[in-house]
matplotlib code that plots the C-alpha trace (Angstrom):
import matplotlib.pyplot as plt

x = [154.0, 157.1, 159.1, 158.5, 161.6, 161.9, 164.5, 164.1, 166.2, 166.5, 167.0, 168.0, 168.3, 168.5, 170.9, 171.9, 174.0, 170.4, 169.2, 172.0, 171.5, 167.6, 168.3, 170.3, 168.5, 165.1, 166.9, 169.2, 167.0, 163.8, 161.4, 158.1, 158.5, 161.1, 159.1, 161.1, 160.5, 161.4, 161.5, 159.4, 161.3, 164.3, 165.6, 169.0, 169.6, 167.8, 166.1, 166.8, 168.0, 164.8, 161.5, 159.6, 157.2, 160.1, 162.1, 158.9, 159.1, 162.6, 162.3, 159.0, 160.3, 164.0, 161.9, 159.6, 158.8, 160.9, 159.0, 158.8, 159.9, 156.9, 157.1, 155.8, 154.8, 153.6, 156.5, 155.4, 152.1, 152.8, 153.4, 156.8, 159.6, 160.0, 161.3, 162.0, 160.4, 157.0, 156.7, 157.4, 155.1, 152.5, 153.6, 153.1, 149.8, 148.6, 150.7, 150.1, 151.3, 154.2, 157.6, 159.2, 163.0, 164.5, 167.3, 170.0, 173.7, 176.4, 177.9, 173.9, 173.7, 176.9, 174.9, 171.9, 171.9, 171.4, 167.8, 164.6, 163.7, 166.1, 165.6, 161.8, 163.1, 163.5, 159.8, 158.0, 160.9, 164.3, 167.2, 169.2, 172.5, 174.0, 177.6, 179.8, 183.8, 185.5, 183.4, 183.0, 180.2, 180.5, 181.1, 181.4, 179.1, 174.8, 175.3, 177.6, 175.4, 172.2, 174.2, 175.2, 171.4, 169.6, 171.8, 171.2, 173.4, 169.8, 167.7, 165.2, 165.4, 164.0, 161.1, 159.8, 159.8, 157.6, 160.4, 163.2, 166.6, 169.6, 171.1, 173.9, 174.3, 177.4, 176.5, 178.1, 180.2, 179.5, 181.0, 178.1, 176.8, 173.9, 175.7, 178.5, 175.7, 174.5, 178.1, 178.2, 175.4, 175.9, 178.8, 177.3, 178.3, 176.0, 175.2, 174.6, 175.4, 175.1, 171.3, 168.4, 167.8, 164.2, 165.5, 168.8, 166.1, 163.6, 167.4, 167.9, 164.1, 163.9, 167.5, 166.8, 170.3, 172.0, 172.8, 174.9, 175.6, 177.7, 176.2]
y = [128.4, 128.0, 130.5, 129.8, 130.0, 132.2, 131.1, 132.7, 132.4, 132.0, 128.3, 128.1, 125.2, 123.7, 121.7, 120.4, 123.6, 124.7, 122.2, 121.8, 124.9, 124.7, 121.5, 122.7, 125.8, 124.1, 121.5, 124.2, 126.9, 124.7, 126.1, 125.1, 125.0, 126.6, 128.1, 128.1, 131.1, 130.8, 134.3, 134.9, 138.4, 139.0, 142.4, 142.4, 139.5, 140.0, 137.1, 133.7, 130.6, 128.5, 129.8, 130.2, 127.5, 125.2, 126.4, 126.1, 122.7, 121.8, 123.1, 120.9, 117.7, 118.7, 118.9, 116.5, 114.2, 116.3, 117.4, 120.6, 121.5, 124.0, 125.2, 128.1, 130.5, 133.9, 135.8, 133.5, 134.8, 138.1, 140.9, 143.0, 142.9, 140.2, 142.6, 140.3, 143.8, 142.5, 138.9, 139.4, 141.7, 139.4, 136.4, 139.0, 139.7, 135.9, 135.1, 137.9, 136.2, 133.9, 134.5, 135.0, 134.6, 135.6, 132.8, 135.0, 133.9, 136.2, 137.4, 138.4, 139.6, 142.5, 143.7, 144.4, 148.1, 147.7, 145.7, 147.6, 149.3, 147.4, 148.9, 147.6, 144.0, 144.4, 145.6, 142.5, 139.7, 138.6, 137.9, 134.8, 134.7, 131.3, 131.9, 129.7, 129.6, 132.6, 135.5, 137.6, 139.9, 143.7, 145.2, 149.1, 151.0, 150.5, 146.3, 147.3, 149.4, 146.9, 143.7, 145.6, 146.7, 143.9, 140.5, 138.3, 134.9, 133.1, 130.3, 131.8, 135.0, 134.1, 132.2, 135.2, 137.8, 137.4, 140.0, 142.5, 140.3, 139.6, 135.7, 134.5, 130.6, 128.5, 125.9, 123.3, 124.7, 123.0, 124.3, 124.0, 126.7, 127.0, 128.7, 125.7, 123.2, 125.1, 125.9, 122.1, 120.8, 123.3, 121.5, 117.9, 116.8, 115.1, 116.8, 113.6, 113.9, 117.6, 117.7, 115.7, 112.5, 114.3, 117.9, 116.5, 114.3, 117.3, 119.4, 115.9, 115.9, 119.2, 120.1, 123.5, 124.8, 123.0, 126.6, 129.4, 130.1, 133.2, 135.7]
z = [194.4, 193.3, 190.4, 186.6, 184.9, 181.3, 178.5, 175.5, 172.2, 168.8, 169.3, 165.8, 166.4, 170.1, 171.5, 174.7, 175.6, 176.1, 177.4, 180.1, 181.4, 181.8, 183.5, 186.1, 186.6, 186.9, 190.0, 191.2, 191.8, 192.8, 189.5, 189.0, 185.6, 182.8, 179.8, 176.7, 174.4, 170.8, 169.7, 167.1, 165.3, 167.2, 167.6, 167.3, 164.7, 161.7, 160.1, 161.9, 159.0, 159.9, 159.8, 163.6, 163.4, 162.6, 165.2, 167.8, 166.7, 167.3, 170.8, 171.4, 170.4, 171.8, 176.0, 175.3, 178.0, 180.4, 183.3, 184.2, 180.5, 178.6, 175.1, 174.7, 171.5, 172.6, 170.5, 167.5, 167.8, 168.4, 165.6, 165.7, 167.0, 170.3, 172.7, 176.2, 178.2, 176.2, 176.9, 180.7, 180.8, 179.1, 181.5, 184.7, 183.7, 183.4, 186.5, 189.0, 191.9, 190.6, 190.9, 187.4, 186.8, 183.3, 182.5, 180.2, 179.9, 181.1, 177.7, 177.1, 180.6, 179.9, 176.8, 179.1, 178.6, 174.9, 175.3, 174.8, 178.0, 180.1, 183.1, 183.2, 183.5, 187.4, 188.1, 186.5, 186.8, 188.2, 186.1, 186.7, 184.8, 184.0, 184.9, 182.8, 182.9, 181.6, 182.2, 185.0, 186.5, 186.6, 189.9, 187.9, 185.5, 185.5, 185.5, 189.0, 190.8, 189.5, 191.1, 194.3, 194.8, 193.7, 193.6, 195.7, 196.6, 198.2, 196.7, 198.3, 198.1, 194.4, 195.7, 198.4, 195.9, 192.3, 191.0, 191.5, 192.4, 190.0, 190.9, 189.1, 189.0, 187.5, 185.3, 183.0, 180.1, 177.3, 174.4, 171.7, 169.7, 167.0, 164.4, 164.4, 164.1, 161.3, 159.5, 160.2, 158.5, 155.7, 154.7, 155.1, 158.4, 160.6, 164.0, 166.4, 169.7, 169.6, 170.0, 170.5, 167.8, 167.4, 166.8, 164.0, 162.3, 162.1, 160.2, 158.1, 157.1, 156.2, 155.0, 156.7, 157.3, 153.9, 152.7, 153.0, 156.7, 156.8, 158.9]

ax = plt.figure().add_subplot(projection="3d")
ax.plot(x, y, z, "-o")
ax.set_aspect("equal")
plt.show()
């Protein structure tokens, strides 16, 4: 069967930077499916500005009626901290036999060695990094010697193996980010075209991010 695609985040909220890149992964690279994977208590961030279950929701209006597109809430329902090591972990165990490819961008990709137990990504999953204008991959240091012995340039190479190979794959820039649509909002502009018409009338309805968005 064909890889299942992993793209966690905040999504706080989503937009179609996001949703770009899934897109062109899930075509590109020939996935069965791309899970997306609010994260329920991210490690590294602190709180996130809208609650999970809002954000859950956000992402399920944002994919729906996009095949191949799954929403899914495992680090909502788990307790602590939503370490990435975790949920792939959980996904290997309820797909033994599937190929499972962990969709990170590059600037997330070059603070690898920082994630809990990093180096257990590689037994349970590959990593594909989305590869987008202006950064470049590491040829020295752990993220080197991991590219030299495990990246591979094949499609295919992806679908033979359920883990263990590090693809990186360009895709569109586009220059979106969640923490502008929020600063945006915050000070009463209107985020069409940015996102989704479900997901901005889900932030109009709510007035979730009319606040304080320093960070």
């Amino acid at each position: 069967m064909k890889p299942i695609g992993i793209f966690g985040g905040t999504f706080d909220p989503i937009h179609y930077g996001h949703l770009r890149s899934a897109f062109e992964m899930l075509q590109a690279l020939n996935f069965d499916e791309i899970r997306f994977i609010p994260c329920g208590d991210p490690p590294h961030r602190g709180t996130t500005f809208a609650e999970a279950k809002l954000r859950n929701l956000m992402v399920e209006v944002a994919i729906a009626g996009q095949d191949g597109f799954v929403c899914d809430d495992r680090e909502l329902r788990r307790d602590g901290p939503s370490y990435s090591i975790d949920t792939l972990n959980g996904l290997r165990e309820e797909f033994p036999d599937r190929s499972l490819g962990l969709i990170i961008g590059m600037d997330a990709f070059l603070g690898l060695t920082k994630w809990h137990r990093w180096d257990e990504i590689l037994d349970v999953a590959h990593i594909i990094v989305a590869h987008r204008p202006g950064w470049r991959a590491p040829d020295i240091g752990e993220l080197g010697d991991m590219i030299t012995e495990h990246g591979t340039h094949r499609v295919a190479d992806l679908h033979e193996a359920t883990h263990g190979r590090i693809h990186i794959h360009a895709v569109t820039q586009l220059e979106i980010a969640s923490t502008e649509i929020r600063d945006l909002v915050a000070a009463g502009r209107d985020p069409r075209f940015l996102m989704p018409d479900a997901v901005r009338n889900i932030i109009k309805e709510t007035s979730v991010y009319m606040r304080d968005t320093n960070e």
